[in-house]
C-alpha positions in Angstrom: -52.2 -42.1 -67.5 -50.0 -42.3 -70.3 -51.0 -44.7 -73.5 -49.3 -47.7 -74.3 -46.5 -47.8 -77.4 -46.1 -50.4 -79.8 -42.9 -51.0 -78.1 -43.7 -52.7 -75.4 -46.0 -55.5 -77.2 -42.7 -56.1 -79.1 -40.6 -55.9 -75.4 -43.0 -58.9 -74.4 -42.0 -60.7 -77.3 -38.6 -60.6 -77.0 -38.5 -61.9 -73.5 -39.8 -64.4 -71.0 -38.2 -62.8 -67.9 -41.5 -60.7 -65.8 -39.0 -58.5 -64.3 -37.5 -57.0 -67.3 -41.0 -56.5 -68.8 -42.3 -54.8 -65.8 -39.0 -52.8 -65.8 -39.7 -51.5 -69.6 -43.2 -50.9 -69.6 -44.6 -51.2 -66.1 -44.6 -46.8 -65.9 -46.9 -47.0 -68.4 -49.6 -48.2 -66.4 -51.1 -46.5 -63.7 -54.4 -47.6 -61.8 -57.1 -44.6 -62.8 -59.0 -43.9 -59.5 -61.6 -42.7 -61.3 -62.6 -46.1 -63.6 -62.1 -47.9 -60.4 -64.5 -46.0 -58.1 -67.3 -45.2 -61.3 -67.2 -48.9 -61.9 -67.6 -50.0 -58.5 -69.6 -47.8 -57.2 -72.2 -48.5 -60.5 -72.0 -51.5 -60.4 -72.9 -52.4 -56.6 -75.8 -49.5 -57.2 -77.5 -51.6 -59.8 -76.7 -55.1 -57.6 -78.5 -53.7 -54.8 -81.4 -51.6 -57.0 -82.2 -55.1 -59.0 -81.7 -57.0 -55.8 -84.1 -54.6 -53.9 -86.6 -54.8 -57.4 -86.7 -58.4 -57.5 -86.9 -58.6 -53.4 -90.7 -56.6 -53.9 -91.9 -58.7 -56.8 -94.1 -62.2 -56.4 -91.8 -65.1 -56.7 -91.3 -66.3 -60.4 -92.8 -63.8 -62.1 -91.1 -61.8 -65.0 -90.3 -58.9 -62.8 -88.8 -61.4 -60.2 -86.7 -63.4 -62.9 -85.1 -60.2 -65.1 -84.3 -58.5 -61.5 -82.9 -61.7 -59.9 -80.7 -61.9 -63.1 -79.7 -58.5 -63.7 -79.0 -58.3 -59.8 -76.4 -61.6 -59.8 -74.6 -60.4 -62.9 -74.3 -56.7 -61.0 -73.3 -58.2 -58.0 -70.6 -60.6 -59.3 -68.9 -57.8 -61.4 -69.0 -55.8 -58.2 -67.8 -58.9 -56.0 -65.0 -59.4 -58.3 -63.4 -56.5 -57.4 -61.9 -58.7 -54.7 -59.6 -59.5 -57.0 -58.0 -56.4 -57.9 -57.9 -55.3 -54.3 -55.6 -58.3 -54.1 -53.0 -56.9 -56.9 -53.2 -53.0 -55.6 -50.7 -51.7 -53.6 -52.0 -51.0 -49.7 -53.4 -47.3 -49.9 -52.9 -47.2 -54.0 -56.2 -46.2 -54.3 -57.4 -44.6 -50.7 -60.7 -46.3 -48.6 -61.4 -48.4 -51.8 -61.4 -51.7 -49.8 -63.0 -50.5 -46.8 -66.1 -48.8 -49.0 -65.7 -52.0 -51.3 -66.4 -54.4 -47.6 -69.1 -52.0 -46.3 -71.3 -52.4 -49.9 -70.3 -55.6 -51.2 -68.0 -57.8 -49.0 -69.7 -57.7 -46.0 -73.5 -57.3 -46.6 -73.0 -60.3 -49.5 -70.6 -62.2 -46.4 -67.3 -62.6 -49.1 -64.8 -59.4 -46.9 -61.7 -58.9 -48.7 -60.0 -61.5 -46.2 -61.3 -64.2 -48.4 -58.9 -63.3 -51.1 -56.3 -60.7 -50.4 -53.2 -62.4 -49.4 -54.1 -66.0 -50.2 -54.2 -65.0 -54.1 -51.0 -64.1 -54.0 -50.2 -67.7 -53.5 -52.2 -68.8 -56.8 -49.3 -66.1 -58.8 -46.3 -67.5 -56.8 -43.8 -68.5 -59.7 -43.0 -72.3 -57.8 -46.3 -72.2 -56.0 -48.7 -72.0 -58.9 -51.1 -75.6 -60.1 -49.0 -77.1 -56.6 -50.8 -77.2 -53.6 -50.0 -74.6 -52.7 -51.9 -73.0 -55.3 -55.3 -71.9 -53.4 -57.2 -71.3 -57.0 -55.8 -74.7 -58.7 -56.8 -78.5 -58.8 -56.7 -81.0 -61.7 -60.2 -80.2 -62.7 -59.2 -81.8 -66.4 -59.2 -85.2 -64.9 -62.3 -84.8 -62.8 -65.6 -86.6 -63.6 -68.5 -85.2 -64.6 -70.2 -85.7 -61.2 -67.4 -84.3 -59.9 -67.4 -81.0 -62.2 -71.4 -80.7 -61.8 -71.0 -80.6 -57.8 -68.0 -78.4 -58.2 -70.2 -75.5 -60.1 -73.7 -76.1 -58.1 -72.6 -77.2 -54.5 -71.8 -73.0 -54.0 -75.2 -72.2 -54.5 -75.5 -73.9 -50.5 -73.2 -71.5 -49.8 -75.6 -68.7 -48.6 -76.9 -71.2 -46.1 -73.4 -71.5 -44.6 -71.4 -67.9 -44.4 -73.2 -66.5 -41.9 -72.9 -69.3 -39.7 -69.2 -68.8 -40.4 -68.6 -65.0 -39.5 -71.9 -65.1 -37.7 -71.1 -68.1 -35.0 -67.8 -69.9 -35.4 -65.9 -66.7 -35.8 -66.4 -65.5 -32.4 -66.3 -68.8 -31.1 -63.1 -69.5 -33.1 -61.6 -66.6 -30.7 -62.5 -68.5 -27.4 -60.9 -71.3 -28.2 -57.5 -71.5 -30.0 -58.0 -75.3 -31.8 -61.4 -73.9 -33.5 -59.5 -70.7 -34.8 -56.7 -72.6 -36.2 -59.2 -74.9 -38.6 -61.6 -71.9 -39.9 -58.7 -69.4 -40.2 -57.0 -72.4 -42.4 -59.9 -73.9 -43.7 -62.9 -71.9 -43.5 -61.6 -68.1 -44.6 -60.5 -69.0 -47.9 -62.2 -68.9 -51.7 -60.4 -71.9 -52.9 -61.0 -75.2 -55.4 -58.1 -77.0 -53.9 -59.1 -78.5 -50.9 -55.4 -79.5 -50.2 -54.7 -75.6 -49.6 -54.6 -74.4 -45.5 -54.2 -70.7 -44.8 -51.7 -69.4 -42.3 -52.8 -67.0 -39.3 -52.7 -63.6 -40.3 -50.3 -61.7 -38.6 -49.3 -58.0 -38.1 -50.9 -55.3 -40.3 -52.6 -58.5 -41.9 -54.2 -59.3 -38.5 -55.6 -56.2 -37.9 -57.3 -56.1 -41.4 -58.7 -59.6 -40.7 -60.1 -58.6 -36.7 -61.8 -55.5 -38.3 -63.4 -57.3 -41.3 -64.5 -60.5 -39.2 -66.4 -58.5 -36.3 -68.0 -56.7 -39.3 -69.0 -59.4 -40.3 -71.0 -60.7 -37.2 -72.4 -57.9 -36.3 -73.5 -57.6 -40.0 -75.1 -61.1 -39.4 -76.6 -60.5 -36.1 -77.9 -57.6 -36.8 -79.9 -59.0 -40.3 -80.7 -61.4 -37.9 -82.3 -59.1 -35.0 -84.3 -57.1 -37.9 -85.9 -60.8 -39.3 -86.6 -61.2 -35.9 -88.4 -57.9 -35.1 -90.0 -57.6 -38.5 -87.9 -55.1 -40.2 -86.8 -57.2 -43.0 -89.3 -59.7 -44.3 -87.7 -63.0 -44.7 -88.2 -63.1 -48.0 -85.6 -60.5 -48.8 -83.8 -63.1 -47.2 -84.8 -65.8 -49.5 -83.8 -63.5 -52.2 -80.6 -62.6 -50.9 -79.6 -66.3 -50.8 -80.6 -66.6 -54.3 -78.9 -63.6 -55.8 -75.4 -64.8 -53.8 -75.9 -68.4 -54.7 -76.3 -67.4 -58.4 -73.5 -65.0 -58.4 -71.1 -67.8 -56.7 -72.5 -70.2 -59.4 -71.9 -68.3 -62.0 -68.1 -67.4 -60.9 -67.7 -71.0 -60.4 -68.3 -71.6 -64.7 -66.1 -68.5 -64.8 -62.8 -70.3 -62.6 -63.7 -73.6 -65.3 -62.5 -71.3 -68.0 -59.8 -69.5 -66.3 -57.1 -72.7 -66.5 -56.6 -76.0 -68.6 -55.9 -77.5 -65.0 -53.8 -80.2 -66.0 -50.6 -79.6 -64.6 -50.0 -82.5 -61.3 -48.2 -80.6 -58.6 -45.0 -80.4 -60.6 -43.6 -76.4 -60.4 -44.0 -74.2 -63.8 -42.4 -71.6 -65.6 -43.6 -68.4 -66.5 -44.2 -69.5 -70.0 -45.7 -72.6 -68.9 -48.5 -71.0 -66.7 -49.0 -68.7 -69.5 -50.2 -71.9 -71.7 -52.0 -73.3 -68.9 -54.0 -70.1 -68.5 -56.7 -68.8 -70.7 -58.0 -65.3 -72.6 -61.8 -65.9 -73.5 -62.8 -65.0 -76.8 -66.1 -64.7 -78.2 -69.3 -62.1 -78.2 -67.3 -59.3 -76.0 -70.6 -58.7 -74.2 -71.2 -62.1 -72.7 -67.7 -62.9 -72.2 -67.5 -59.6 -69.9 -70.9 -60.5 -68.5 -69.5 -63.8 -67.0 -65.7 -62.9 -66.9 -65.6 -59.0 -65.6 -63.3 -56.9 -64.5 -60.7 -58.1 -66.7 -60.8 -61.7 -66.0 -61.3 -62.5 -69.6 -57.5 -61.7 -70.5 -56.8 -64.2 -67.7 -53.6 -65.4 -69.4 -52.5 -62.2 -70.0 -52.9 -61.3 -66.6 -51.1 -64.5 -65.0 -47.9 -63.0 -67.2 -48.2 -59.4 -66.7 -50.1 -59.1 -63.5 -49.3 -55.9 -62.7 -51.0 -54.6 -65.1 -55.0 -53.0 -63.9 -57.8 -54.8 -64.9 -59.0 -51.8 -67.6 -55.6 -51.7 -69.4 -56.0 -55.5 -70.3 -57.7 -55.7 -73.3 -55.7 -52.5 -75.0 -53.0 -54.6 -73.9 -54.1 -57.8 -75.6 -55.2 -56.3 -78.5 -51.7 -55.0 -79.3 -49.9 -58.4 -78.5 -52.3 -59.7 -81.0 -51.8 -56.9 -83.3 -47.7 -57.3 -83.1 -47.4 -60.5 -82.7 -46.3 -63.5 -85.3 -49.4 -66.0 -86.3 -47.2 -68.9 -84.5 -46.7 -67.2 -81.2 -47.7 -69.0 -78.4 -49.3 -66.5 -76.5 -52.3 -67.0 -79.3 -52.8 -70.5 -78.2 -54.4 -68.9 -75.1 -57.1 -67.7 -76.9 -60.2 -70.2 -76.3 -64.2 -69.7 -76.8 -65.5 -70.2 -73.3 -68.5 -72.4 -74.8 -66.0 -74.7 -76.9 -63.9 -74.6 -73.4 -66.7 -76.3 -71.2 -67.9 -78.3 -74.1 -64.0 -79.7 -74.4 -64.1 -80.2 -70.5 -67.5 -82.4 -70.2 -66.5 -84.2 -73.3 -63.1 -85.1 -71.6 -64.3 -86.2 -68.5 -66.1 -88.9 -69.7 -62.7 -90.2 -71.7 -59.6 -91.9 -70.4 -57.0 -90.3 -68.9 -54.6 -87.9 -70.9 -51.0 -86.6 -71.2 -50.7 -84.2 -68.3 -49.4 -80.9 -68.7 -45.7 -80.9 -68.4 -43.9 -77.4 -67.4 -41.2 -78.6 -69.4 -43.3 -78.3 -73.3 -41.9 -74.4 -74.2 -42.5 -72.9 -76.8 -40.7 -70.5 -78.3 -41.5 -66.6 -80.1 -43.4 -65.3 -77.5 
């Protein structure tokens, strides 16, 4: 893998057009197989050794609670690898979405399906902060009842998934009306509720039959052990904690990904690059709750070919090249000032929306 010249920081400034940036210094990066598996495979090993930790200990004591949150932060840096199996290339990196189903997707109900291909649709240059947009809504203008439910209404979610892949999937395949509602409405990580997935077809199908009768057996067969003793139902109890916390916490995560103010109205590249945000901050906690590169979310909306460990050297050298006026700085936020900003707001009149016309210039 070959480092990254100061060239191409300057290359970024000097343009605003994706394709000649990806034509100048898109060589230069190359997915490592190795990070990718070591990361992976680390992380889902201490997910499932805190989860199984905290499964054994009594309920609330301090064994229970450092587990229980040392599993969910494991977990969601593992889960989150859903999103860069939505950016790689099909076999870029050989058997790393099926192994990535079989010790993550699956067992925590979240298969790749969820994500890859409908994501695409959040980076689509006239889709993106439209309805069309799976991963945007005007959360800037919502309520704080409204924001609240958003992060801590996922924590049900547990309750719900396996009744999705478990029951209504095979159902869904008896009967043609049912498939067309949970394929569109029921197979999709979203925040805007306007946003209805079309069938999956070709190649795409086959990915999706394969992952969804993984799924139900995965669910009857958790099921069948309850039943017959083999897993105590409180590993069950557990489970749903550990996956409600990790969805929870992803949920504050996506509330500092966007400033979500843009109405429907299409927006430049330059434009979703202002609406998007790179978290600053104590590097620790900001790759605790934003992993896997989703910290330098800005940067990744603009360059989003680039893999989720060449990000920050990346956005260190933008920040190293760049002039003091340069709007690519005004992405930089502070999570904690970021959902302070957003509860203040939504308790005030409505503001200016975001208009894909404001440009800056000097990027």
């Amino acid at each position: 893998m070959s480092d990254v010249s100061l060239a191409s920081p300057r290359r970024v400034r000097q343009t605003l057009n994706v394709g000649e940036v990806v034509k100048e210094i898109g060589p230069d990066f190359e997915s490592s197989r190795i990070i990718y598996w070591s990361d992976l495979l680390a992380s889902a090993f201490v997910g499932w050794a805190a989860f199984a930790i905290s499964s054994r200990a009594a309920f609330g004591s301090l064994v229970h609670v450092i587990a229980t949150v040392v599993a969910i932060f494991a977990v969601l840096r593992a889960a989150l690898f859903i999103h860069e199996l939505s950016h790689l290339k099909r076999g870029q990196i050989p058997g790393f979405e099926l192994v990535w189903n079989l010790i993550v997707g699956i067992p925590f109900m979240i298969p790749s399906l969820m994500y890859v291909g409908s994501h695409m649709d959040h980076h689509k240059r006239m889709g993106f902060g439209t309805n069309d947009d799976p991963e945007y809504a005007q959360i800037a203008r919502w309520s704080r009842l409204r924001i609240a439910t958003f992060v801590f209404t996922v924590a049900l979610l547990p309750l719900v998934l396996p009744v999705r892949w478990g029951i209504l999937g095979p159902l869904s395949r008896l009967y043609p009306p049912l498939r067309r509602v949970v394929v569109g409405r029921l197979s999709t990580l979203v925040i805007n509720a306007h946003y209805v997935r079309p069938m999956p077809k070709g190649e795409q199908l086959k990915r999706w039959n394969a992952q969804e009768a993984g799924a139900a057996v995965f669910v009857w067969a958790a099921f069948g052990a309850v039943m017959a003793g083999w897993i105590p139902i409180e590993w069950i109890g557990q489970w749903c904690i550990v996956v409600g916390g990790v969805l929870c916490v992803n949920q504050v995560r996506t509330l500092v990904a966007h400033g979500y103010e843009n109405e429907g109205e299409p927006m430049d590249a330059e434009a979703q690059l202002l609406d998007s945000i790179n978290l600053r901050g104590w590097p620790v906690l900001t790759t605790l709750i934003a992993p896997v590169g989703l910290r330098y979310h800005a940067l990744h909306h603009y360059l989003p070919f680039i893999p989720y460990h060449m990000l920050g050297l990346v956005h260190r050298r933008l920040l190293a090249e760049l002039p003091q006026n340069a709007p690519y700085r005004a992405t930089l936020r502070d999570g904690v000032g970021t959902l302070r900003g957003l509860w203040r707001n939504a308790a005030s009149p409505p503001r200016e929306t975001f208009s894909a016309g404001r440009v800056a210039r000097g990027l």
